[in-house]
MMTF fields as JSON, N, C-alpha, C and O atoms, coordinates in Angstrom:
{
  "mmtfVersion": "1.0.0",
  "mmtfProducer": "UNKNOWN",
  "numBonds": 287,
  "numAtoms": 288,
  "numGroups": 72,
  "numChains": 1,
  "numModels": 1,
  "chainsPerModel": [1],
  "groupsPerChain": [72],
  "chainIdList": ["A"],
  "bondAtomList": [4, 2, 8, 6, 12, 10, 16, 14, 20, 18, 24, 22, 28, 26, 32, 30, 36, 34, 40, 38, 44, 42, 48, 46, 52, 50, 56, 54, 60, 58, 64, 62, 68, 66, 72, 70, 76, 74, 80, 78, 84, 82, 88, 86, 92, 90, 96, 94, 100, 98, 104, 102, 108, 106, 112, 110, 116, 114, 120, 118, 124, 122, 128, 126, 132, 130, 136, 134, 140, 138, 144, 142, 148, 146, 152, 150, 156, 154, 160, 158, 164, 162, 168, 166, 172, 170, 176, 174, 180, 178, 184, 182, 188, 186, 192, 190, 196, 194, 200, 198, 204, 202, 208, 206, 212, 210, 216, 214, 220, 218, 224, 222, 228, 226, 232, 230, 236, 234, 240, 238, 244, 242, 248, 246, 252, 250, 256, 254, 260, 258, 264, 262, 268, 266, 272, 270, 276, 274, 280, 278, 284, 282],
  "bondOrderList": [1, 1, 1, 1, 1, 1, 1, 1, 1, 1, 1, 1, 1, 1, 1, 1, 1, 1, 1, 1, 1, 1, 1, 1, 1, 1, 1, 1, 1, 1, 1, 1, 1, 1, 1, 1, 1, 1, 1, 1, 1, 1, 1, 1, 1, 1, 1, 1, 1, 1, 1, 1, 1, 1, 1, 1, 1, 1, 1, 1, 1, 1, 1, 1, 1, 1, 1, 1, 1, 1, 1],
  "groupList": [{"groupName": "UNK", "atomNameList": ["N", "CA", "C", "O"], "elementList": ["N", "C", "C", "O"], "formalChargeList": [0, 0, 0, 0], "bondAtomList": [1, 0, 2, 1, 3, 2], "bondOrderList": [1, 1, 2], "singleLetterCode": "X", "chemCompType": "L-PEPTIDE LINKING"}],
  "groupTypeList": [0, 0, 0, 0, 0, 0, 0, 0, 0, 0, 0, 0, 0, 0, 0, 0, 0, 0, 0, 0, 0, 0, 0, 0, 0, 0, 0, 0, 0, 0, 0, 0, 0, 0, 0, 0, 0, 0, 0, 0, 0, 0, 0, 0, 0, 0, 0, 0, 0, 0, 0, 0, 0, 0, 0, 0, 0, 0, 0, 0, 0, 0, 0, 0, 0, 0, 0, 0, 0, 0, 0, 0],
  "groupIdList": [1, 2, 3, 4, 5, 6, 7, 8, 9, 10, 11, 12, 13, 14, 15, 16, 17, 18, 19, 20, 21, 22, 23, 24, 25, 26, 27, 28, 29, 30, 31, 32, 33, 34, 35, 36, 37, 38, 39, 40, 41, 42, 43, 44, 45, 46, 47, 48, 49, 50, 51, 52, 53, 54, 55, 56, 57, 58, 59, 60, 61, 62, 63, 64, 65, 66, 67, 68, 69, 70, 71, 72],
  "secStructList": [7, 7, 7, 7, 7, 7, 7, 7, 7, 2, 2, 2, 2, 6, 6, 1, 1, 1, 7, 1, 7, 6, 6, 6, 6, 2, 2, 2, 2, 2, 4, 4, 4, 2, 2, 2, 2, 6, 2, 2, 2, 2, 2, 2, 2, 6, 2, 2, 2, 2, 4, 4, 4, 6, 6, 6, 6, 6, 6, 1, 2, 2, 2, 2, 2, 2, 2, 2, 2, 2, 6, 7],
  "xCoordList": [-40.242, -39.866, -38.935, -38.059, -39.004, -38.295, -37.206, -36.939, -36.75, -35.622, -35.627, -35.553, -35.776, -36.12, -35.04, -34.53, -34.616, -33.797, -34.523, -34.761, -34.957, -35.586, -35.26, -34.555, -35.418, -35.5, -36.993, -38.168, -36.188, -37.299, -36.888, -36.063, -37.663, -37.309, -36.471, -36.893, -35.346, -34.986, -35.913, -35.217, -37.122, -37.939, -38.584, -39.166, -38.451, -39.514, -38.526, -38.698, -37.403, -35.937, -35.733, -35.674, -35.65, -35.217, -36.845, -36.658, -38.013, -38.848, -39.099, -40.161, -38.003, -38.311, -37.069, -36.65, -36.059, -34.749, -35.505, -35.184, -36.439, -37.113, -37.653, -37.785, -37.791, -38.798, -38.01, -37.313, -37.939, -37.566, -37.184, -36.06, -38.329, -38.423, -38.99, -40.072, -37.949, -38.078, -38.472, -38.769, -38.433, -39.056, -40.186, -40.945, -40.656, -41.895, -43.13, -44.312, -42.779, -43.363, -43.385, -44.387, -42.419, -42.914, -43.569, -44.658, -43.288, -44.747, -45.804, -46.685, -45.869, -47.438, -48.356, -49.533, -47.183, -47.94, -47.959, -48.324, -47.561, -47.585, -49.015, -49.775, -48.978, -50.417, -51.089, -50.914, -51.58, -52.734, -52.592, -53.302, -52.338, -52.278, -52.737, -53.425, -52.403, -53.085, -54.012, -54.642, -54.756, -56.165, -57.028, -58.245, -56.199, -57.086, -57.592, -58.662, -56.494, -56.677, -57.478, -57.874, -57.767, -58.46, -59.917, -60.763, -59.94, -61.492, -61.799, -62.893, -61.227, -61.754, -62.017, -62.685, -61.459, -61.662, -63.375, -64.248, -62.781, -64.218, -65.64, -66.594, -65.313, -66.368, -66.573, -67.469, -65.809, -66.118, -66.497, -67.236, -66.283, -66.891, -68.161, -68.855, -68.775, -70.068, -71.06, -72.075, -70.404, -70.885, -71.127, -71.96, -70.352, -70.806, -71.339, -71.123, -72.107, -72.909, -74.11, -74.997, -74.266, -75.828, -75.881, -76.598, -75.38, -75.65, -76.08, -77.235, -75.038, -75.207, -77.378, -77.962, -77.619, -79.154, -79.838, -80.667, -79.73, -80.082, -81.78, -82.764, -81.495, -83.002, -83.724, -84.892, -82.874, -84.05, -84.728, -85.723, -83.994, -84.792, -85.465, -85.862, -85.457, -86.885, -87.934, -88.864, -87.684, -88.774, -89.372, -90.505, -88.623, -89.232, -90.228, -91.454, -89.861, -90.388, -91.776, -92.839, -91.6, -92.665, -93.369, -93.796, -93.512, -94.703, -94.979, -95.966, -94.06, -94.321, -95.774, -96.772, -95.261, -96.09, -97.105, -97.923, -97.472, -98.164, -99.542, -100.581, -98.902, -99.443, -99.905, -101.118, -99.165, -99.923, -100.826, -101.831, -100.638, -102.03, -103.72, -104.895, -103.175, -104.096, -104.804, -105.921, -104.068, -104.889, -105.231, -105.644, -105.044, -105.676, -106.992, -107.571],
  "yCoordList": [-20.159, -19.248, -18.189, -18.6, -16.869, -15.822, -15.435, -16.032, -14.315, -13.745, -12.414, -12.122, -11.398, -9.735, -9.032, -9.636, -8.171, -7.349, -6.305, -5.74, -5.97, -4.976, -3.273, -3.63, -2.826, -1.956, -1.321, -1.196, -1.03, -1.417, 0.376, 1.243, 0.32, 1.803, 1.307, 0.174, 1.733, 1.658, 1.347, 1.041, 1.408, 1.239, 0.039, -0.431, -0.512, -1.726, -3.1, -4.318, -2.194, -3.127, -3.816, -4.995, -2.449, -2.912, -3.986, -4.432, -4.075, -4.908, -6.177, -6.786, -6.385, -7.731, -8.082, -8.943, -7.501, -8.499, -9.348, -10.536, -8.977, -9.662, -11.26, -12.417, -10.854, -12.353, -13.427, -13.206, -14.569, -15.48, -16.073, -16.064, -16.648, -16.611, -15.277, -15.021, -14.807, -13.499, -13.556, -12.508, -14.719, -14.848, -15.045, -14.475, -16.012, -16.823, -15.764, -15.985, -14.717, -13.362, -12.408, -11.693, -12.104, -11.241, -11.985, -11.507, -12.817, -13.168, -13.889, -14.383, -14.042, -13.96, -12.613, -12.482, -11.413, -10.623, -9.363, -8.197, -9.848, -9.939, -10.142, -9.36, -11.468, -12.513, -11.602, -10.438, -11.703, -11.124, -9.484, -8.977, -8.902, -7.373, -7.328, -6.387, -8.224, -8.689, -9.322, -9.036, -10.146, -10.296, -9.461, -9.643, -8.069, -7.252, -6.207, -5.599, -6.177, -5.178, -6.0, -5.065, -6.953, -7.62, -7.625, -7.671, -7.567, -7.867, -5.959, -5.676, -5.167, -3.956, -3.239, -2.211, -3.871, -4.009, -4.086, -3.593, -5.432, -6.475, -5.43, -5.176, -5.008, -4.001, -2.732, -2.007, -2.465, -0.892, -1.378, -0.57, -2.547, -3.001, -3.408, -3.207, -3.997, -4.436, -2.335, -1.675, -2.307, -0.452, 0.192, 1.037, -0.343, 0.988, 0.003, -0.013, -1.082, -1.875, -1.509, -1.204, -1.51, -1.509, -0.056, -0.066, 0.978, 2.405, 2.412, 2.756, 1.969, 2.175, 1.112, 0.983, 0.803, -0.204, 0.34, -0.407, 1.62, 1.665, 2.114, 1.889, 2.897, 3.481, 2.852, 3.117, 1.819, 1.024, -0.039, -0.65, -0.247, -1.353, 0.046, -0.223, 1.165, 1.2, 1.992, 2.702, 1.794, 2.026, 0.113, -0.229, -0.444, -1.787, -2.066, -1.999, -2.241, -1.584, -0.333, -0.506, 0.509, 1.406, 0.339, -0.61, 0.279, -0.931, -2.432, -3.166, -2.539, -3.73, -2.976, -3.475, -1.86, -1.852, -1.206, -0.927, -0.784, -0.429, -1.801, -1.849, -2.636, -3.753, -4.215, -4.429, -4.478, -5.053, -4.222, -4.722, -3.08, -2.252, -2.493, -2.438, -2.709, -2.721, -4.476, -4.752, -5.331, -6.313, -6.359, -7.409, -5.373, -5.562, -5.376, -5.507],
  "zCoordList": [-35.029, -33.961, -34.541, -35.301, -34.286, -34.445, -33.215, -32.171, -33.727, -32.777, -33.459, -34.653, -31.949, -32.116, -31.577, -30.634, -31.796, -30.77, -30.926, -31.994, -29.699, -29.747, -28.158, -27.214, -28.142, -27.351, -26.622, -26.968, -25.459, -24.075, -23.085, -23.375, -22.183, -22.227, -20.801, -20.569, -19.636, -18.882, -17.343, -16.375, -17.176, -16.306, -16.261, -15.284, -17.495, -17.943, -18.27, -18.217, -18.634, -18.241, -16.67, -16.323, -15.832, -14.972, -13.807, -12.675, -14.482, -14.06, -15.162, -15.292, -15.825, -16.635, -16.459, -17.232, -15.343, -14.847, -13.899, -13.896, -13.1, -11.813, -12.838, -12.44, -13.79, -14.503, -14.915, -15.905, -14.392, -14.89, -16.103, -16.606, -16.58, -18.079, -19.259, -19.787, -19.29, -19.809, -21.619, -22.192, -22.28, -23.797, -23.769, -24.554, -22.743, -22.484, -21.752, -22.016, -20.906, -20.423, -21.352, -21.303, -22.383, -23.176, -24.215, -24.533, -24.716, -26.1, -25.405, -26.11, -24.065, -23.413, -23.407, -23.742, -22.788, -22.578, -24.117, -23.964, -25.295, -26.313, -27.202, -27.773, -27.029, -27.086, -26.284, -26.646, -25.615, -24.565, -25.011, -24.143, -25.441, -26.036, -27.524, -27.921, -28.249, -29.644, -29.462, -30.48, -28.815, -28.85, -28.062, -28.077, -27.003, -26.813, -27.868, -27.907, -28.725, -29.888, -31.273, -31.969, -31.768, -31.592, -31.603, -32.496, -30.443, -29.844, -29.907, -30.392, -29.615, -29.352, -31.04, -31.161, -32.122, -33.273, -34.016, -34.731, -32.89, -33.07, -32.804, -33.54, -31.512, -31.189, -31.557, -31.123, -32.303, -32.912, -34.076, -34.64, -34.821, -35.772, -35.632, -36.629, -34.571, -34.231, -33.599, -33.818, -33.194, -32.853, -34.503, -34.834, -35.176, -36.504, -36.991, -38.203, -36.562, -37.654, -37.274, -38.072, -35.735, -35.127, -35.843, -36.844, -35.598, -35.668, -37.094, -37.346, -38.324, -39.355, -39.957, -41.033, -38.899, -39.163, -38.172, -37.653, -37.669, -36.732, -36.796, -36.091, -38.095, -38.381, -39.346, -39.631, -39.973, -40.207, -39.434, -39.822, -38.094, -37.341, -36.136, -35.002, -36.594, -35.535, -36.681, -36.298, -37.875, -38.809, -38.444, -38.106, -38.583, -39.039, -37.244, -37.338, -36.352, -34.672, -34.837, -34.24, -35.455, -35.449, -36.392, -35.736, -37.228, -38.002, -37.208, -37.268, -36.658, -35.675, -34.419, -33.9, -34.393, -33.139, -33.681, -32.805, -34.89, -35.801, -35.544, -34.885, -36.361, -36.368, -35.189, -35.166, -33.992, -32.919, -32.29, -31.783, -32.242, -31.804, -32.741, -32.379, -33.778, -34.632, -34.424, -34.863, -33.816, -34.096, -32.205, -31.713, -31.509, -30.113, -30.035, -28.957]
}
């Protein structure tokens, strides 16, 4: 376990006096902000994969349908 001092802007102060457990609310909503960044990672990584294959899977699709016409 760590210990931060950190700074907070006056608005966001005065709505994390209302919270109870105020360590346990911020490295939740901490957690939950790092696996959104994360996952949106995840998907711009999966986006420049399809794109970057993109023309070879509809070369490989045009010969597919190449082929099945041909054996109708």
């Amino acid at each position: 376990m760590k210990r931060y001092n950190i700074t907070i802007p006056d608005e966001i102060s005065e709505e994390l006096a209302k919270i109870p457990n105020k360590s346990r609310f911020i490295a939740e909503t901490l957690s939950e902000k790092l696996e959104r960044m994360k996952n949106e990672e995840l998907d711009r990584q999966l986006i420049e994969g399809y794109k970057a294959v993109k023309k070879e899977d509809e070369k490989i699709n045009a010969e597919w349908e190449s082929a099945t016409r041909e054996s109708c």
